[in-house]
Structure formats: C-alpha cells, structure tokens
N, C-alpha and C positions, 0 to 999 in steps of 0.2 A: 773654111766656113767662118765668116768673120759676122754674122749678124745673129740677133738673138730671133727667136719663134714669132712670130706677126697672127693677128686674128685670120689672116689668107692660109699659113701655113695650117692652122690648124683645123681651117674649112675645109682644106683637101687631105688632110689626113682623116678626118669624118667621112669625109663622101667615099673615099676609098675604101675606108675600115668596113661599111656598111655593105659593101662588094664584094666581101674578102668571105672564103668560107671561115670553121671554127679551128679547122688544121691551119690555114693560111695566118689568122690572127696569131695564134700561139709561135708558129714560127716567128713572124713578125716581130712579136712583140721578146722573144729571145734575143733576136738580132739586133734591135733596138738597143736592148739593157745592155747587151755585152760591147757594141760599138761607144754606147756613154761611158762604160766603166774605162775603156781604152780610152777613152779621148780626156779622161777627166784630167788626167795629169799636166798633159801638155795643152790641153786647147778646151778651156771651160764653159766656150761658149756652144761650139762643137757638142758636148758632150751636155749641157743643156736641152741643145734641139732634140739630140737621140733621146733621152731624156724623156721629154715633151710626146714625141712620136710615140713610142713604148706605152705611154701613159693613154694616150688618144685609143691607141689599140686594147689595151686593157679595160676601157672602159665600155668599150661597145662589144666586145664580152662579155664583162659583167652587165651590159641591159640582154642580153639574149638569152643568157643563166637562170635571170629573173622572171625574164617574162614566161 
C-alpha cells in the first residue's frame, strides 16, 4: 500500500460502516487498530489507512450509541 487515505476512501468506508451491524463494527474496528499497529513500523503509510479505517468505524458507532 503505497498511497495515503483519499476523500473516495473514506466515502466507502462510510457507506459500509453504515451496513455493518454493532458486532461487525467492533470487530472491524479491532482489526483495523491491530493491522495499523503492525504496520506502523515497517510501512507508515499502510498503517495510516488502517488507521483511518478503524477511525471511520469508530465513529459511526459512536453516532448509533448517541442517538
């Protein structure tokens, strides 16, 4: 993975998150964090997007919590 996160990437990580039940998000978003923390060393930009993604999912959790 050689590019950083694009406003496209993180409209489809939206539309999906929105899809996802509240079991599916949480997995996700573990997946997410644990693939960034492995990639942080060797490949920062890699570990940016997971990053990114993790974040996307966390946050449309927190609108579902809320509302």
């Amino acid at each position: 993975m050689t590019r950083h996160a694009t406003a496209a990437d993180f409209a489809t990580w939206e539309t999906k998150a929105k899809s996802m039940t509240v079991a599916a998000l949480l997995w996700s978003i573990r997946d997410a964090s644990e693939c960034a923390r492995n990639f942080d060393s060797f490949d920062p930009i890699a570990a940016g997007r997971y990053a990114d993604e993790a974040s996307t999912y966390g946050q449309e959790l927190n609108r579902r919590r809320a509302a």
